[in-house]
N, C-alpha and C positions, 0 to 999 in steps of 0.2 A: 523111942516112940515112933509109930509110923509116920508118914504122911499124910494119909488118908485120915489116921485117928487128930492129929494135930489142926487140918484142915475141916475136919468135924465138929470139934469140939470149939475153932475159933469161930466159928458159924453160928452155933448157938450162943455162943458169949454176944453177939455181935447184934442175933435176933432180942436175946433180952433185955437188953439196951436200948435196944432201936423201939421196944414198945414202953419201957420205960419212964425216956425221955421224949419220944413224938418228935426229936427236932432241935438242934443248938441254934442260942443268939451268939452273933459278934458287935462288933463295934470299931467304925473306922471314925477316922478324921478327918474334915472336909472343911479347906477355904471356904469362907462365905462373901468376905472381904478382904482387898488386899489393897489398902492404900500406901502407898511409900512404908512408913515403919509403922504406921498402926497394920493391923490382921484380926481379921474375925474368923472363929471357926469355929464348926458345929460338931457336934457327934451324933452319928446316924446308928440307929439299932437294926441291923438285917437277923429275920430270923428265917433258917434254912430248916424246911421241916422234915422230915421222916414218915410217911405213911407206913399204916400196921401192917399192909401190904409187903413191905419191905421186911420187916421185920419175920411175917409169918413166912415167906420165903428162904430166910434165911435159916429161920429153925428149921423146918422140913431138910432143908439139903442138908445141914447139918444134923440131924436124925438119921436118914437116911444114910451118909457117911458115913454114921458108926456103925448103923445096921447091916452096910456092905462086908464093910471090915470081917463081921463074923460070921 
């Protein structure tokens, strides 16, 4: 498989995804308190989003990609 086709095709994998999901959450852990051996701690939810923008981009290059190819 070429490059270009490889490069194409992870493009659109990438773009339909990315409209999919709009965006993964994670989760860290965070002292809240920390007295001698007691500890308090929180869990904070970050959610990192994706605009379609992103995604519609990524399909188009990846379109395009394959339609160099040939």
């Amino acid at each position: 498989m070429k490059p270009t086709t490889m490069a194409g095709s992870l493009l659109i994998i990438i773009g339909i995804i990315a409209f999919s999901y709009q965006g993964f959450t994670y989760t860290t852990t965070e002292k809240a308190v920390d007295l001698g051996p007691i500890q308090v701690t929180t869990e904070k939810e970050h959610t990192l989003p994706l605009p379609p923008l992103v995604g519609g981009i990524c399909l188009v290059g990846g379109i395009l990609l394959l339609l160099k190819k040939s």
